[in-house]
N, C-alpha and C positions, 0 to 999 in steps of 0.2 A: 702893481700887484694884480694878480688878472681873480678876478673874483667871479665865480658863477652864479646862479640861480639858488642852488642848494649846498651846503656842504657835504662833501662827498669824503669819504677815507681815502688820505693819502699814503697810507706803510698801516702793513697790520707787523704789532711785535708780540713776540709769543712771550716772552723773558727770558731770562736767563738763570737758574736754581745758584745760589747766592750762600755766602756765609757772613755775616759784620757782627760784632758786638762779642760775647763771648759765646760765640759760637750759635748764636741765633739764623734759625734756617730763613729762607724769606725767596722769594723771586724778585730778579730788580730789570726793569723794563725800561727804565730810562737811566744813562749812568751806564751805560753796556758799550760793548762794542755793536749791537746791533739801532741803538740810537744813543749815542752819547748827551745831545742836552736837544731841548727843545726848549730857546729862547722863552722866556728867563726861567723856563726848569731845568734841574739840572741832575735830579737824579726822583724816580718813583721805584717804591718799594712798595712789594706787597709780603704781608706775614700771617702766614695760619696755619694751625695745628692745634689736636686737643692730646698733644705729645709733651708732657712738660722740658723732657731731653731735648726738645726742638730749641727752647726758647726760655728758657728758665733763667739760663748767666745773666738774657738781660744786655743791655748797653753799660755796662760799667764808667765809670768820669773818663769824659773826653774834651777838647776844646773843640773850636768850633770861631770862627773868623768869616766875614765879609758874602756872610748869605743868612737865608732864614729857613728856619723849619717846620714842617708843619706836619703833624702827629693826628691820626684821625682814626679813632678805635670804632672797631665792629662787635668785638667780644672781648671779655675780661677787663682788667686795669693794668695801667702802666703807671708806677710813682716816677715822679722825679726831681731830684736836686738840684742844686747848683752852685756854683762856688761863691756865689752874693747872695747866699742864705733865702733863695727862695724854693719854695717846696710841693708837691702837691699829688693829688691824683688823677687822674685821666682816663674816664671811665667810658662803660660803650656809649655808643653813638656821642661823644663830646670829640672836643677838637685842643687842640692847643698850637698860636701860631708864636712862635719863637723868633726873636730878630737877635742872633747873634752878634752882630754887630763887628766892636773894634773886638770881642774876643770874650768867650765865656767858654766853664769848664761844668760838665752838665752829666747826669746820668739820667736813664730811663727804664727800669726794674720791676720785674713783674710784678703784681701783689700776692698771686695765688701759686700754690706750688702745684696743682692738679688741674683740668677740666681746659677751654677753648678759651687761645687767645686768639686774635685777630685781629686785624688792622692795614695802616698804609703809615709811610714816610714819604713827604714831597722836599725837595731841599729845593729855592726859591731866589733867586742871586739877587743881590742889592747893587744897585748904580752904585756909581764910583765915589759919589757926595755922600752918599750910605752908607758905607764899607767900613767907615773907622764909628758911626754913631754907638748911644749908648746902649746895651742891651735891654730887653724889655720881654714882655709875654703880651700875649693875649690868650686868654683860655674858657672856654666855653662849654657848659656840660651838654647832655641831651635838650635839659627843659628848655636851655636858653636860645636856642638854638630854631631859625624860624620854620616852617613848615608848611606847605601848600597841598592841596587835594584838589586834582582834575578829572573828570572823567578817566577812569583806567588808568592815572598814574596819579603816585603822590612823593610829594620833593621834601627834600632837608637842605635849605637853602644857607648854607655854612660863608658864603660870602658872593657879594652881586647883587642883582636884581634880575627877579624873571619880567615876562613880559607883561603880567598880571600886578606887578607892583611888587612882589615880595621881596622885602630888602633882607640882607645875609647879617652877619651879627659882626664877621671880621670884617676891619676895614684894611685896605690898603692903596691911598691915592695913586702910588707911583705905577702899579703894574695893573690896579683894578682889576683884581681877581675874580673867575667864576670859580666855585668849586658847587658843586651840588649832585648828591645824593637822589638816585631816583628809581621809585620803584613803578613798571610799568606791566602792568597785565596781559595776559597772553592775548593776540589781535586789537592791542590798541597800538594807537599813535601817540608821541610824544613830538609837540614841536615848541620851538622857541627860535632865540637870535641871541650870536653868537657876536661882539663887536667884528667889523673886518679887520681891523686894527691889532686882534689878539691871534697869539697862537693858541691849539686848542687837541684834545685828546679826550679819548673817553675809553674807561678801563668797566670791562665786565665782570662784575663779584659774581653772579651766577647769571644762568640762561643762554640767551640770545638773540640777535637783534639783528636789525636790516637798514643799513645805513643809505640817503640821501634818492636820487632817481636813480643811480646804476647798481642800486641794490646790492653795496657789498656785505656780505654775512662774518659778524662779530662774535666768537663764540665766547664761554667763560674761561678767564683766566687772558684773554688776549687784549692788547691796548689797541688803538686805533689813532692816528695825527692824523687830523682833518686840514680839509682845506677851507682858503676864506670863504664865505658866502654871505648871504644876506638872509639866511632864512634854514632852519638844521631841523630834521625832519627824521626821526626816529622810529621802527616799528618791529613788535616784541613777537621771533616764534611761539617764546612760552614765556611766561611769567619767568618775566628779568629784574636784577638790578644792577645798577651801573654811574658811576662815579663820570662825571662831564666835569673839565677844571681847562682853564682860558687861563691866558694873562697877555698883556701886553710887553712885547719883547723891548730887550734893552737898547741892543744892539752897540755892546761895548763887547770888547778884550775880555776874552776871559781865560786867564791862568788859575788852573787849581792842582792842589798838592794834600791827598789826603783828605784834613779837617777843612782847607783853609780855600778860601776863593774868593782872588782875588784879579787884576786887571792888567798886572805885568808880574816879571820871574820876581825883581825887585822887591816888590813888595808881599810877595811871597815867603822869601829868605829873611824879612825883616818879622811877618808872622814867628815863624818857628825860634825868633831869635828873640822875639818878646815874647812866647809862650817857656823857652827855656828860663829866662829871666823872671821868670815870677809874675812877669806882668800883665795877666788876664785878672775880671770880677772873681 
């Protein structure tokens, strides 16, 4: 792995304008043909309008096999069900991380019929000893949720550790996720460490920013996949904010079909033959 000094931007992606759910509009940046998965992610969505026609249908019940989701609102509420009787709402700034597992049937539905939604969807692949486990949540509002204040920036530390100690609220041994929220003020610097172990991206909700020493320019609305480093060094033309998320890759097979992903076609056609059958929570 040839690792440098600084993390530098490897691919800037702009998205791709999107349609899933019943007709909910969104940008999906990763999940595209212009980057298909970024080891262990495998699809990032972004969603916003204060258009209720954008976004109203909702995700209506769907299945969902052999990865995890992760649900991270900026504005309004999304409810959601699921076919093993769990329920809830997901309000701004809270998170909800979802482990799919051997198979769940789920929806995620606006609450308000007027005014801003917004948000993100990460889908998150499970090892192959993960893929049939049982399903679960983790769900976490704004309060729970940790928070740090630095000079000229302050973080919503939703899972990791920065380099000041702040520990995130998700856990997840297997991939050791960063995800973290950060708002950083016009002419400051924002640095930390990024494991070299993980892959890693950072999505611009607004502003702009000046990535690593060859100063590549990030604008809003664009992703950015970094390279390894030892040390990730951020700097805001204007008053930015911007989503940093790592994990540590799998580096298994990955077949996916739809809902469903998994590690070979096999086990794929054996999904959709136990989601016909009745057999998901």
């Amino acid at each position: 792995m040839d690792i440098s000094s600084k993390n530098e931007v490897k691919q800037l992606i702009n998205g791709i304008k999107a349609s899933d759910g019943d007709g909910v509009q969104l940008t999906r940046l990763i999940g595209s043909a212009n980057l298909m998965q970024l080891d262990p992610f495998l699809l990032f969505d972004a969603f916003g309008s204060d258009q209720p026609q954008d976004y109203i249908g909702g995700f209506p019940p769907h299945p969902h096999r052999g990865f995890e989701t992760v649900t991270y609102m900026l504005a309004g509420k999304m409810r959601h069900q699921d076919s093993a009787g769990n329920s809830g709402v997901i309000e701004a700034d809270g998170v909800q991380w979802m482990t799919a597992g051997k198979g769940i049937i789920h929806s995620e539905m606006p609450e308000q019929e007027q005014g801003l939604l917004a948000g993100f969807q990460l889908w998150v692949n499970l090892p192959a000893k993960d893929k049939m486990t049982e399903p679960k949540y983790q769900e976490k509002s704004a309060d729970d949720i940790s928070q740090e204040i630095r000079e000229g920036s302050q973080l919503k530390v939703v899972s990791g550790t920065t380099q000041q100690g702040t520990q995130g609220v998700i856990k997840n041994d297997t991939i050791a996720p960063i995800y973290w929220d950060i708002k950083l003020t016009k002419q400051h610097n924002f640095s930390d460490v990024i494991p070299c172990t993980h892959n890693a991206f950072i999505y611009i909700i607004s502003g702009e920013v000046i990535i690593g020493d060859k100063k590549t320019k990030v604008q809003q609305g664009q992703l950015a996949t970094l390279t390894h480093a030892d040390s990730l060094s951020i700097w805001a033309n204007y008053d930015s904010r911007f989503l940093l998320i790592a994990g540590k890759p799998l580096n298994e097979p990955v077949e996916r079909a739809g809902p469903f992903v998994m590690n070979t076609r096999e086990e794929i056609e054996q999904a959709f033959a136990d989601y016909q059958r009745g057999e998901f929570a």
